[in-house]
C-alpha positions, -999 to +999 in steps of 0.1 A: +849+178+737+838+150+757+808+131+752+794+134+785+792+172+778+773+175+747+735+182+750+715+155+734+683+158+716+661+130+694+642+134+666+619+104+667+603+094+701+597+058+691+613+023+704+650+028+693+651+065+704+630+059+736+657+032+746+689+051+732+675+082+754+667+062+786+703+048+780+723+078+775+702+098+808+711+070+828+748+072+819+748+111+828+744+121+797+727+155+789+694+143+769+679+177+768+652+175+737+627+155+718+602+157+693+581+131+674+552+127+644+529+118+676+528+141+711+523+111+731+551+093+716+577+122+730+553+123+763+565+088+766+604+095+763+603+128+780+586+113+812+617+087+814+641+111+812+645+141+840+649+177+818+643+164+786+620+191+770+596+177+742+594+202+716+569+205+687+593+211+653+625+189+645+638+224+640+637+231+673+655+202+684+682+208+662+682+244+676+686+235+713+709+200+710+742+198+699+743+163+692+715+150+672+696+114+671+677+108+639+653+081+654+626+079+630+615+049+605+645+047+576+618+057+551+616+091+565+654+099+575+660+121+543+631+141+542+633+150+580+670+158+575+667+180+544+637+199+564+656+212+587+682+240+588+712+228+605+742+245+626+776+242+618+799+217+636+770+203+647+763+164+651+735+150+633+734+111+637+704+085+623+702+051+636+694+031+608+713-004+601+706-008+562+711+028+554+748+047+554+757+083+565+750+094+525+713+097+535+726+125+560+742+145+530+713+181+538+732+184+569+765+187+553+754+211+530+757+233+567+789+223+578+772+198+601+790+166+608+767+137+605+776+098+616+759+068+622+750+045+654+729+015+649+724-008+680+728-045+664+699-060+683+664-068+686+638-041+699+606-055+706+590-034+722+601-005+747+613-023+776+630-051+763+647-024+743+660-010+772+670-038+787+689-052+756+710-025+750+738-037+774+761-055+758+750-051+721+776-041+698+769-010+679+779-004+638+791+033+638+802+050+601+814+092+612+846+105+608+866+126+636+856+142+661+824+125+659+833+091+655+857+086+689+826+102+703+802+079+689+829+047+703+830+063+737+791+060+737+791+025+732+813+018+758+794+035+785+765+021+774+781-012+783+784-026+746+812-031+718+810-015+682+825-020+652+832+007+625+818+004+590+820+021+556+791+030+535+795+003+510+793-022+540+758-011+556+734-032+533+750-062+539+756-055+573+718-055+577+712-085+557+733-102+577+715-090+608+682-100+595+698-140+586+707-144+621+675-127+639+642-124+618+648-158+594+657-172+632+619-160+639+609-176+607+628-208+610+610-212+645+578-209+632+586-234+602+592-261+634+564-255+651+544-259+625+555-292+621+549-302+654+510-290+648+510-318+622+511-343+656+488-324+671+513-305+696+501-264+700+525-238+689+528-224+719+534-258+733+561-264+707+579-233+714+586-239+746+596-271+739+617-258+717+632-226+735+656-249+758+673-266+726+676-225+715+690-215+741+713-245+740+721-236+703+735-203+713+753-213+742+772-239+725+779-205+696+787-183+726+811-209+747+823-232+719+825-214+685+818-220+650+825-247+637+825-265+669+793-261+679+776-279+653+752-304+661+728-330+642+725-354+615+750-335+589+780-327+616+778-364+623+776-378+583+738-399+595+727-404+561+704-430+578+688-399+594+685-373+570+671-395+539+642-403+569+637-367+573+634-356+535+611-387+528+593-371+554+593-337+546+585-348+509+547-362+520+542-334+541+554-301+528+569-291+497+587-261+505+598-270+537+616-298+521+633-275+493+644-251+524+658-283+545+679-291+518+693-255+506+706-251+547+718-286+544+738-281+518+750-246+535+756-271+567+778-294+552+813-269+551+806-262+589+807-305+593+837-308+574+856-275+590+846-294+623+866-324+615+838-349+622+830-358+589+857-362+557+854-358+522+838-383+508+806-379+535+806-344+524+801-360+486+774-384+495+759-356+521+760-337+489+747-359+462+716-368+489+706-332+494+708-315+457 
């Protein structure tokens, strides 16, 4: 069976689905039905999507679609599952990154086979969720037929995926959450201490978005441990004994955080070659 020739239906009408849905139509796939908690929610995704048919039960999506996209918040997953009566050989796939295809188990209790597709990016809002999907690599956890189904997906949806086992999904996510939310956070943590000269937030973050988007460039281009910049990947004590005396009269916390990633910092110098081991000592000794 090929994927192109599987009617599609999501349960959950929110960002994640929305995009997924708008994705899928647009690559000729046969989105057929929706349903969500809130009408205007599967309003919003059937209007995007020509012959998609919003329908008011889960149970009737699972009636009319042969492949199945669990969209909802990870808190609900389970309980919508085990609500419904599936069919066998059906496909019945959720979305979530943290949680693995166990949470699926109702559906196997009807022969159905169940998988998991979780777009590793950042969704915003609806739009940008759209618009992100290309090129995103996808964490997919099925077993045959589903899962060359669920790889042929992420293909055409222009993206890369990597396959999983259960025991991997948590970290997976934490992982995820390191190198986008904390990212967030860290931002915020540096413009905040450009408030303390008297600079806006909104002013500092787009002072800051160039050096970003420099940051990533250099990961994208030139690699870890390569592109490592700064203070530690060049052994300037000088510098960072300035910057905790600094961070000491200003802000407790912000100085226990600079050091913890400073210490995390200092393998990526030395793997870079630009500093040797007895920087990486006194690097050391200066940060605990």
């Amino acid at each position: 069976m090929k994927g192109k020739d599987i009617t599609i239906g999501f349960i959950g009408a929110g960002t994640t689905g929305t995009a997924l849905a708008v994705r899928l139509h647009e690559k000729k796939y046969h989105v057929i039905a929706a349903a969500s908690r809130t009408l205007a929610s599967a309003e919003s995704l059937a209007a995007r999507i020509t012959g998609c048919t919003i329908y008011q039960s889960a149970q009737s999506v699972a009636d009319e679609a042969k492949l199945i996209f669990i969209t909802t918040p990870d808190d609900v997953i389970e309980k919508v599952v085990s609500e419904i009566n599936w069919h066998e050989r059906q496909f019945v796939v959720h979305c979530s990154g943290a949680h693995s295809v166990d949470i699926l188990e109702p559906a196997t209790k009807y022969r159905a086979i169940t998988g998991c597709l979780h777009p590793l990016q950042t969704f915003a809002g609806v739009m940008q969720a759209i618009n992100n999907i290309p090129g995103s690599t996808f964490a997919i956890e099925a077993e045959e037929p589903l899962l060359s189904i669920l790889k042929s997906i992420t293909i055409t949806l222009e993206g890369d995926w990597v396959e999983l086992k259960a025991g991997d999904k948590v970290l997976y996510h934490a992982a995820a959450v390191f190198a986008c939310n904390y990212l967030v956070t860290l931002v915020k943590l540096a413009t905040d201490l450009w408030q303390t000269f008297n600079v806006s937030q909104g002013k500092a973050t787009k002072a800051l978005l160039p050096l970003l988007r420099g940051t990533l460039n250099n990961i994208e281009t030139i690699g870890l441990p390569n592109c490592l910049t700064g203070p530690i990947a060049r052994g300037d004590l000088g510098t960072i004994k300035k910057h905790l005396s600094a961070l000491e009269n200003n802000n407790q916390l912000l100085l226990n955080m600079y050091k913890v990633l400073g210490l995390h910092t200092i393998p990526i110098a030395l793997n870079k070659g630009k500093i040797d081991s007895d920087k990486a000592g006194k690097l050391e000794e200066l940060l605990k």
